[in-house]
HTML snippet that shows the backbone in 3Dmol.js (N, CA, C, O; Angstrom):
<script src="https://3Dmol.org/build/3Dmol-min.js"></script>
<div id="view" style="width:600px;height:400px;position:relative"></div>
<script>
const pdb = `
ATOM      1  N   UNK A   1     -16.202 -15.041  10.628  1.00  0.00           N
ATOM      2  CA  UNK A   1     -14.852 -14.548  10.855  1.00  0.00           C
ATOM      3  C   UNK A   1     -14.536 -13.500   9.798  1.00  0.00           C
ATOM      4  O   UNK A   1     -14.823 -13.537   8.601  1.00  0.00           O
ATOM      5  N   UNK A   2     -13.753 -12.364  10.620  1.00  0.00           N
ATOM      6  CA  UNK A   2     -13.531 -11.445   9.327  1.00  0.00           C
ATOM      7  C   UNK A   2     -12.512 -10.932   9.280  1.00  0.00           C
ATOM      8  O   UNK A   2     -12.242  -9.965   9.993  1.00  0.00           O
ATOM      9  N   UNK A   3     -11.579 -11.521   8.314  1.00  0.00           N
ATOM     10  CA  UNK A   3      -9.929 -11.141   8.351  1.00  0.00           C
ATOM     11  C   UNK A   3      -9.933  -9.790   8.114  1.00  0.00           C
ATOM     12  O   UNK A   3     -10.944  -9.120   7.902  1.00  0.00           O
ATOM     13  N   UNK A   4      -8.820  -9.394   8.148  1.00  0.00           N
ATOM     14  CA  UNK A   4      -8.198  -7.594   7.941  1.00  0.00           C
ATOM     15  C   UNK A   4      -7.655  -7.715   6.709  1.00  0.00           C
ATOM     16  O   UNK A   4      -6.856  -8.604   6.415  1.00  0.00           O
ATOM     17  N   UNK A   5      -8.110  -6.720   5.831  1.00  0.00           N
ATOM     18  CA  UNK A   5      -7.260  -6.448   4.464  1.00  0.00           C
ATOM     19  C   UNK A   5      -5.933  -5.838   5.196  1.00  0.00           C
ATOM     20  O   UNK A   5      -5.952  -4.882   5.970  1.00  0.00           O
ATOM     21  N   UNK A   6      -4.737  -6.601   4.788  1.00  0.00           N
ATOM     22  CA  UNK A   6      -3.544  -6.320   5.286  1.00  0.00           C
ATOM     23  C   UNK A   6      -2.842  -5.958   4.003  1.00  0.00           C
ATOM     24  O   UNK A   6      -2.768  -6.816   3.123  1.00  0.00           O
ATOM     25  N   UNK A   7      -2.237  -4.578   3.788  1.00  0.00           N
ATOM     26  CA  UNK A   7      -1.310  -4.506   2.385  1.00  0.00           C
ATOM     27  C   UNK A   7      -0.583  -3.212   3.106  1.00  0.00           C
ATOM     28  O   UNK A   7      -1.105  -2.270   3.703  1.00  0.00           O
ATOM     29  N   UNK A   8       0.984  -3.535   2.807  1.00  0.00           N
ATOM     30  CA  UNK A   8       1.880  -2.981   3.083  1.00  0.00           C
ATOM     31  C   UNK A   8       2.647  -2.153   1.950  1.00  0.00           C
ATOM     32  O   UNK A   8       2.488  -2.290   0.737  1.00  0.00           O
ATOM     33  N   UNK A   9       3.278  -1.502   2.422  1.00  0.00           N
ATOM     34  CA  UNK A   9       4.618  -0.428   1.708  1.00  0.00           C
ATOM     35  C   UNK A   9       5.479  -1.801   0.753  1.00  0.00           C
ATOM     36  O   UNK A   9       5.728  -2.039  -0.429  1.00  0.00           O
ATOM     37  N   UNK A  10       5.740  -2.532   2.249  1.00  0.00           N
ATOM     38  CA  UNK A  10       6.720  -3.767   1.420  1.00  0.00           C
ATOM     39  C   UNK A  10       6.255  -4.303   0.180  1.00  0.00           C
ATOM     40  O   UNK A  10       6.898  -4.372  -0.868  1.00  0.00           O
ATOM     41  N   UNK A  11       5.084  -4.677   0.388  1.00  0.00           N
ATOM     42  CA  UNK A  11       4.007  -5.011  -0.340  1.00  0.00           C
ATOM     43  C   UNK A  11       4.270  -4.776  -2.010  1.00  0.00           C
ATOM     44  O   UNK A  11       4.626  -5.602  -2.851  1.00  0.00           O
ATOM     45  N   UNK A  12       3.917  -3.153  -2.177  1.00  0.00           N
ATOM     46  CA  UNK A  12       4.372  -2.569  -3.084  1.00  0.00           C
ATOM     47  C   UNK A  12       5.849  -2.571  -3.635  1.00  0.00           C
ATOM     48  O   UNK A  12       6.050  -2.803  -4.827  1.00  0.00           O
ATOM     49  N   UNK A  13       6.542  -2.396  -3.047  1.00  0.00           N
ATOM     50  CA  UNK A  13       8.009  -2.748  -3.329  1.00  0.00           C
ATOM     51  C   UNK A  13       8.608  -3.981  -3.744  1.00  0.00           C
ATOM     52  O   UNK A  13       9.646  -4.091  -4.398  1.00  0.00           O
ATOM     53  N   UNK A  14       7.753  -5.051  -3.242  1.00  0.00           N
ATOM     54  CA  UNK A  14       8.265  -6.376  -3.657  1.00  0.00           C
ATOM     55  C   UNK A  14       7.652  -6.479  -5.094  1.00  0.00           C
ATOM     56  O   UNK A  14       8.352  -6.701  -6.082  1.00  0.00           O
ATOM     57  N   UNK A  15       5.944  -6.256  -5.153  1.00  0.00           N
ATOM     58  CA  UNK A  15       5.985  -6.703  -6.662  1.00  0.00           C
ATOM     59  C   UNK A  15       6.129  -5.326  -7.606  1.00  0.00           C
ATOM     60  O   UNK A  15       5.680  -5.449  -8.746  1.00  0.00           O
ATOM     61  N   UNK A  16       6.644  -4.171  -7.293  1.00  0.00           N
ATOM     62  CA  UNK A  16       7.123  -3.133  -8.280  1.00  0.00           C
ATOM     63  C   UNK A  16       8.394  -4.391  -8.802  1.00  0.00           C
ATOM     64  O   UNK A  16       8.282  -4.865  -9.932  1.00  0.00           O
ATOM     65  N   UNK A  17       9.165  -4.696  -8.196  1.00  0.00           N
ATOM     66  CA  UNK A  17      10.307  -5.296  -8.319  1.00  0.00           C
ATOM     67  C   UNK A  17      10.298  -6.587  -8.764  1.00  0.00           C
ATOM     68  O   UNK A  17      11.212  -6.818  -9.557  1.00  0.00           O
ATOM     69  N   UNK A  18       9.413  -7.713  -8.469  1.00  0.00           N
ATOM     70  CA  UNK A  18       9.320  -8.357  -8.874  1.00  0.00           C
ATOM     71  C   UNK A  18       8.412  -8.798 -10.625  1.00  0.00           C
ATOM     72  O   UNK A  18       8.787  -9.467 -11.588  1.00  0.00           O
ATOM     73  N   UNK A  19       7.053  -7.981 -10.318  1.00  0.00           N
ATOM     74  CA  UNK A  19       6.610  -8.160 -11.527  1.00  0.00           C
ATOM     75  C   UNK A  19       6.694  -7.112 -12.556  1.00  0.00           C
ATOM     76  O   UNK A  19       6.255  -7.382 -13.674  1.00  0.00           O
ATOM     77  N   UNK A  20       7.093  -6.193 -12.374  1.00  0.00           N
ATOM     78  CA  UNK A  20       7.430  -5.073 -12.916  1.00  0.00           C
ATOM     79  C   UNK A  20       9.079  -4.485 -13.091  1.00  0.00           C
ATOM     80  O   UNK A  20       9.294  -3.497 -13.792  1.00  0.00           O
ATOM     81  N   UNK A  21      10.105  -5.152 -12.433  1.00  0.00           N
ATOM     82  CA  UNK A  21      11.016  -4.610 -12.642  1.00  0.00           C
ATOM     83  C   UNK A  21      11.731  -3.270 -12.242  1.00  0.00           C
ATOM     84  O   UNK A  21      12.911  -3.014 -12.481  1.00  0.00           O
ATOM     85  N   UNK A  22      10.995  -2.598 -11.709  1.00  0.00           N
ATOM     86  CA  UNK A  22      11.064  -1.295 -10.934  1.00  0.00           C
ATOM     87  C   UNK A  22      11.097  -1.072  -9.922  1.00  0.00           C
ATOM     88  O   UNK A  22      10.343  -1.529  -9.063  1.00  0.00           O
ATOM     89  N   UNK A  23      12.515   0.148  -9.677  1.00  0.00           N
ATOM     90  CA  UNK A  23      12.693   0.101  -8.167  1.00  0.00           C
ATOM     91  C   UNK A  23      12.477   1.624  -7.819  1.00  0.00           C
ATOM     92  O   UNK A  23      13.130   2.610  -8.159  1.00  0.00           O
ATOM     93  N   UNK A  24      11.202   1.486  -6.928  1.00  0.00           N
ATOM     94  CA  UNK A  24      10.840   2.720  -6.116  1.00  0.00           C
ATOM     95  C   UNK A  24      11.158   3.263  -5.037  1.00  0.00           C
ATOM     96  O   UNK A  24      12.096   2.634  -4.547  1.00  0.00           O
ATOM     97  N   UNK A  25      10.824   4.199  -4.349  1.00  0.00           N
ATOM     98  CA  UNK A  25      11.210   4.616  -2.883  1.00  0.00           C
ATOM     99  C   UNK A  25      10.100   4.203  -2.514  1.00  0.00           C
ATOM    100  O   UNK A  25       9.121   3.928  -3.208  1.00  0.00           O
ATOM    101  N   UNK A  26      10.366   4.096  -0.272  1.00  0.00           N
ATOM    102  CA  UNK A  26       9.302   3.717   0.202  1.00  0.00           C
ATOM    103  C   UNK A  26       8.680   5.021   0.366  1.00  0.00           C
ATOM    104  O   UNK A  26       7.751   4.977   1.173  1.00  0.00           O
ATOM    105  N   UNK A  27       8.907   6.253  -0.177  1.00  0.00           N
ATOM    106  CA  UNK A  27       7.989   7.605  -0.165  1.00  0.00           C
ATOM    107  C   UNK A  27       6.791   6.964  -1.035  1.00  0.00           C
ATOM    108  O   UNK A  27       5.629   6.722  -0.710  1.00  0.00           O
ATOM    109  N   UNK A  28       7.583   6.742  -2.448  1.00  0.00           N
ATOM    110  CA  UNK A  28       6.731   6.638  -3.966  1.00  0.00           C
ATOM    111  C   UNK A  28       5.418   5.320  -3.241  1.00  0.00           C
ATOM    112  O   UNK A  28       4.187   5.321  -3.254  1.00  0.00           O
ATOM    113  N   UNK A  29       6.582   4.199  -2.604  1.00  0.00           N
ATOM    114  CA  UNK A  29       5.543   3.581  -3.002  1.00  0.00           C
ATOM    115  C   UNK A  29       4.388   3.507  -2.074  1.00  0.00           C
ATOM    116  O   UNK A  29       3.343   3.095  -2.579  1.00  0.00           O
ATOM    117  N   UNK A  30       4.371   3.790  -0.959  1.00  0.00           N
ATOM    118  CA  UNK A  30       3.431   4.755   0.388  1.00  0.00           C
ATOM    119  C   UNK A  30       2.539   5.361  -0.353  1.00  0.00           C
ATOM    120  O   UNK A  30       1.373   4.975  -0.280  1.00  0.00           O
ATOM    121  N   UNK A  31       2.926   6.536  -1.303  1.00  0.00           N
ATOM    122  CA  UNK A  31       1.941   7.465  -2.327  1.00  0.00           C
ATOM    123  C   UNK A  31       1.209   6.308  -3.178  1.00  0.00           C
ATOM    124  O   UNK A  31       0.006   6.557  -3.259  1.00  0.00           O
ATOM    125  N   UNK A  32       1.464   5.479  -3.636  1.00  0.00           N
ATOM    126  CA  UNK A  32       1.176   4.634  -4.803  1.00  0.00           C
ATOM    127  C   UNK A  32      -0.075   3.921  -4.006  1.00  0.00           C
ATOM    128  O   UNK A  32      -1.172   3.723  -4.530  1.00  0.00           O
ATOM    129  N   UNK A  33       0.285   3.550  -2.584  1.00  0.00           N
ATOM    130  CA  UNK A  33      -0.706   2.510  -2.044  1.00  0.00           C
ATOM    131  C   UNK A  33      -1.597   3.285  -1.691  1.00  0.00           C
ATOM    132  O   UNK A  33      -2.783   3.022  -1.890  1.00  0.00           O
ATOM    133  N   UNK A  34      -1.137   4.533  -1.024  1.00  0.00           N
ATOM    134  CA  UNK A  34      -2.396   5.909  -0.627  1.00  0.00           C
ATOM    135  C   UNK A  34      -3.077   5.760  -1.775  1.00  0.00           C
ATOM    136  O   UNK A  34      -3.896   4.843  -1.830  1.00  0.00           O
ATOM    137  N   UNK A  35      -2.962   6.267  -2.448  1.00  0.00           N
ATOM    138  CA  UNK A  35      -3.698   6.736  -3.518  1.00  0.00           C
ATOM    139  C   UNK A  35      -4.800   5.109  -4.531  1.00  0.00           C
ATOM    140  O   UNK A  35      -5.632   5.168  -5.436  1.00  0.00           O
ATOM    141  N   UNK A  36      -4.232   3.953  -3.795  1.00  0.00           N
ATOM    142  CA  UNK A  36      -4.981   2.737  -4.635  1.00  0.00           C
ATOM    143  C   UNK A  36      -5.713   2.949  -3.688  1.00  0.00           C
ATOM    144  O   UNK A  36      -6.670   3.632  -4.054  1.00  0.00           O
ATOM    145  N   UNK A  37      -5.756   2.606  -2.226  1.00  0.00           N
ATOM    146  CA  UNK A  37      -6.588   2.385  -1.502  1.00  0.00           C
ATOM    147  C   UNK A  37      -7.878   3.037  -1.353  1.00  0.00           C
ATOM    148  O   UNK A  37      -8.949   2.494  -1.078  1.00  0.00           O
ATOM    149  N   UNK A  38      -7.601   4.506  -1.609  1.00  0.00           N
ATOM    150  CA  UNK A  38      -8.303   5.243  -1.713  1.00  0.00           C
ATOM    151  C   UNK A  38      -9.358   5.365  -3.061  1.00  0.00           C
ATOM    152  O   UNK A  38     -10.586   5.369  -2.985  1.00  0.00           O
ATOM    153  N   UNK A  39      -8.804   5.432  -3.912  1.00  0.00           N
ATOM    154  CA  UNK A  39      -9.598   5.109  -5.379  1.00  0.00           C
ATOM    155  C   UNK A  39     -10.236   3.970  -5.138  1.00  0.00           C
ATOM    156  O   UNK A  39     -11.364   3.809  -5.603  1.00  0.00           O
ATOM    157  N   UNK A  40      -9.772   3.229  -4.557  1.00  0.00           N
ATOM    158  CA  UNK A  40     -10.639   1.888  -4.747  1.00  0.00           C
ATOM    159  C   UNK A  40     -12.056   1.828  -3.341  1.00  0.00           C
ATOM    160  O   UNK A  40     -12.955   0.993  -3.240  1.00  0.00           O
ATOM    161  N   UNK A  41     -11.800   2.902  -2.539  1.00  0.00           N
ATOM    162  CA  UNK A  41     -12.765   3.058  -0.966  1.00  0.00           C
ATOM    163  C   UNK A  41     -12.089   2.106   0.436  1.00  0.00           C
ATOM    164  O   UNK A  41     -12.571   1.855   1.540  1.00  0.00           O
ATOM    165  N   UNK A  42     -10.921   1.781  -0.130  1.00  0.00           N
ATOM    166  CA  UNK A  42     -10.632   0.756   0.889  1.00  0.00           C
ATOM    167  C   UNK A  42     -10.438   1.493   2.442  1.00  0.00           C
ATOM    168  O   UNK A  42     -10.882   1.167   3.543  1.00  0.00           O
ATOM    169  N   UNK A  43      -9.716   2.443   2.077  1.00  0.00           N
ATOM    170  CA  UNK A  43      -8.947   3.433   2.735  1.00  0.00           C
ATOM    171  C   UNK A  43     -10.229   3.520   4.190  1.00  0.00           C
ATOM    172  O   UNK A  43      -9.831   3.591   5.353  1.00  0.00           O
ATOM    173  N   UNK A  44     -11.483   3.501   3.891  1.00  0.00           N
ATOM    174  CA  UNK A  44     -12.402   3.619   4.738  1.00  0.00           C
ATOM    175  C   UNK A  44     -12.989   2.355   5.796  1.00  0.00           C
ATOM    176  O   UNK A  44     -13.871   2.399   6.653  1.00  0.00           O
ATOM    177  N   UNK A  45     -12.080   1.200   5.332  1.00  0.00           N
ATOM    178  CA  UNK A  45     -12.482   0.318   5.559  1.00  0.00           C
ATOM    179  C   UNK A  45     -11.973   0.134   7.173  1.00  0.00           C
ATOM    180  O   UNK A  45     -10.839   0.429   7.550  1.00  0.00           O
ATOM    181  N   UNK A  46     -12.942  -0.360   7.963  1.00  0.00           N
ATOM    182  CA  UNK A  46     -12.429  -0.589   9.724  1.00  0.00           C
ATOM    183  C   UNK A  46     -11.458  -2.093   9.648  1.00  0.00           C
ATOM    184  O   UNK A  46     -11.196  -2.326  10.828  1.00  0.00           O
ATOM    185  N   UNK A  47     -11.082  -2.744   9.132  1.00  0.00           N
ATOM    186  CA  UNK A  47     -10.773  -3.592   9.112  1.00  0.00           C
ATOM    187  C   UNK A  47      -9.346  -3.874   8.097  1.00  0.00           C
ATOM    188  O   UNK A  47      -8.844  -4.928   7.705  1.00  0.00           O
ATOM    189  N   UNK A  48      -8.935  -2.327   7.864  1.00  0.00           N
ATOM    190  CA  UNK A  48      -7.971  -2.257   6.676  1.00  0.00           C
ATOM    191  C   UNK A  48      -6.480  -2.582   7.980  1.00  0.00           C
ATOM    192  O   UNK A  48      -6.731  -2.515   9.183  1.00  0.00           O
ATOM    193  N   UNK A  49      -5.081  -2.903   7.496  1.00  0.00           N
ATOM    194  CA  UNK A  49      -3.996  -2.506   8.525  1.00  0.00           C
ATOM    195  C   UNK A  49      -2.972  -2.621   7.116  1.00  0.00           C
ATOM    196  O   UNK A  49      -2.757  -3.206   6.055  1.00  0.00           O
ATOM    197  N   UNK A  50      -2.533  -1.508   8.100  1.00  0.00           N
ATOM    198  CA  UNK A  50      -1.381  -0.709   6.232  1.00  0.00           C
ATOM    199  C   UNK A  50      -0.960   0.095   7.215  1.00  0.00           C
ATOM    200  O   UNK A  50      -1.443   0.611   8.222  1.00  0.00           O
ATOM    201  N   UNK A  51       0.460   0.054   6.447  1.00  0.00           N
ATOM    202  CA  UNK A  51       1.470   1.288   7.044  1.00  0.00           C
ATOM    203  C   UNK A  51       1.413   2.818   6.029  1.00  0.00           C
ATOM    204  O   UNK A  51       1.974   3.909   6.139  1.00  0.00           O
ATOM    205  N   UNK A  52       0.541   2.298   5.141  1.00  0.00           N
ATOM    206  CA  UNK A  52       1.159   3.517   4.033  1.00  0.00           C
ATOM    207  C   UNK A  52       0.791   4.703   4.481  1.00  0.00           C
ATOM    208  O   UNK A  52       1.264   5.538   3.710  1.00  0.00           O
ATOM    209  N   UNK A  53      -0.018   5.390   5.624  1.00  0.00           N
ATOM    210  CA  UNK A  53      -0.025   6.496   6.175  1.00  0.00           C
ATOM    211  C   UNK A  53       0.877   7.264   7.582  1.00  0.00           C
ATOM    212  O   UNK A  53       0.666   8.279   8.247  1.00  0.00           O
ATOM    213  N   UNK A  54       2.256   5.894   7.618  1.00  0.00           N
ATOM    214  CA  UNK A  54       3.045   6.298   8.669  1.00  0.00           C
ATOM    215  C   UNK A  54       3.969   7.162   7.581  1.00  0.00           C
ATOM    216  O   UNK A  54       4.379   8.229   8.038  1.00  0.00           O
ATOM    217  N   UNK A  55       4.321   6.886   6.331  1.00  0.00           N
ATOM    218  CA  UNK A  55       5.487   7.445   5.485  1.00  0.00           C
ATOM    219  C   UNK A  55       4.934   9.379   5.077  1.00  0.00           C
ATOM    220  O   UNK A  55       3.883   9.983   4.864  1.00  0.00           O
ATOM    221  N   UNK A  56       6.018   9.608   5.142  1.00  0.00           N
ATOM    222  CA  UNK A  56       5.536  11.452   4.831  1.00  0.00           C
ATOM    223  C   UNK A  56       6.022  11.573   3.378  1.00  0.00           C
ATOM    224  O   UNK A  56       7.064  11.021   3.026  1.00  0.00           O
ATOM    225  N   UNK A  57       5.413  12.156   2.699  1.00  0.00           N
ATOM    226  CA  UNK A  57       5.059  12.132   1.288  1.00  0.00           C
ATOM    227  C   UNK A  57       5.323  13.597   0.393  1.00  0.00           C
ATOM    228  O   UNK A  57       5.046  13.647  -0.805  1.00  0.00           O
TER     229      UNK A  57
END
`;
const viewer = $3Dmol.createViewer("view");
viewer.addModel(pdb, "pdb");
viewer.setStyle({}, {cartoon: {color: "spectrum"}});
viewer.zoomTo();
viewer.render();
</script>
């Protein structure tokens, strides 16, 4: 069985806010997840589901 890496906009927003204290836009934090996913190769992954490429940046 092979689950889907699932990570959202919300995602980012909840723990900017929660473990960090910081409150972003869902532009910033769309850019923030673009840009992890990608550094990290996820971004390529068939099995990824993320909104962070519906937000315009």
């Amino acid at each position: 069985v092979v689950w889907p890496l699932r990570v959202t906009v919300g995602d980012v927003l909840t723990a900017a806010r929660e473990h960090f204290a910081l409150e972003v836009t869902e532009a910033d934090a769309a850019a923030m997840l673009r840009h992890r996913l990608e550094f990290r190769g996820h971004a390529r992954w068939p099995d990824l589901v993320t909104d962070a490429y519906e937000y315009d940046g």
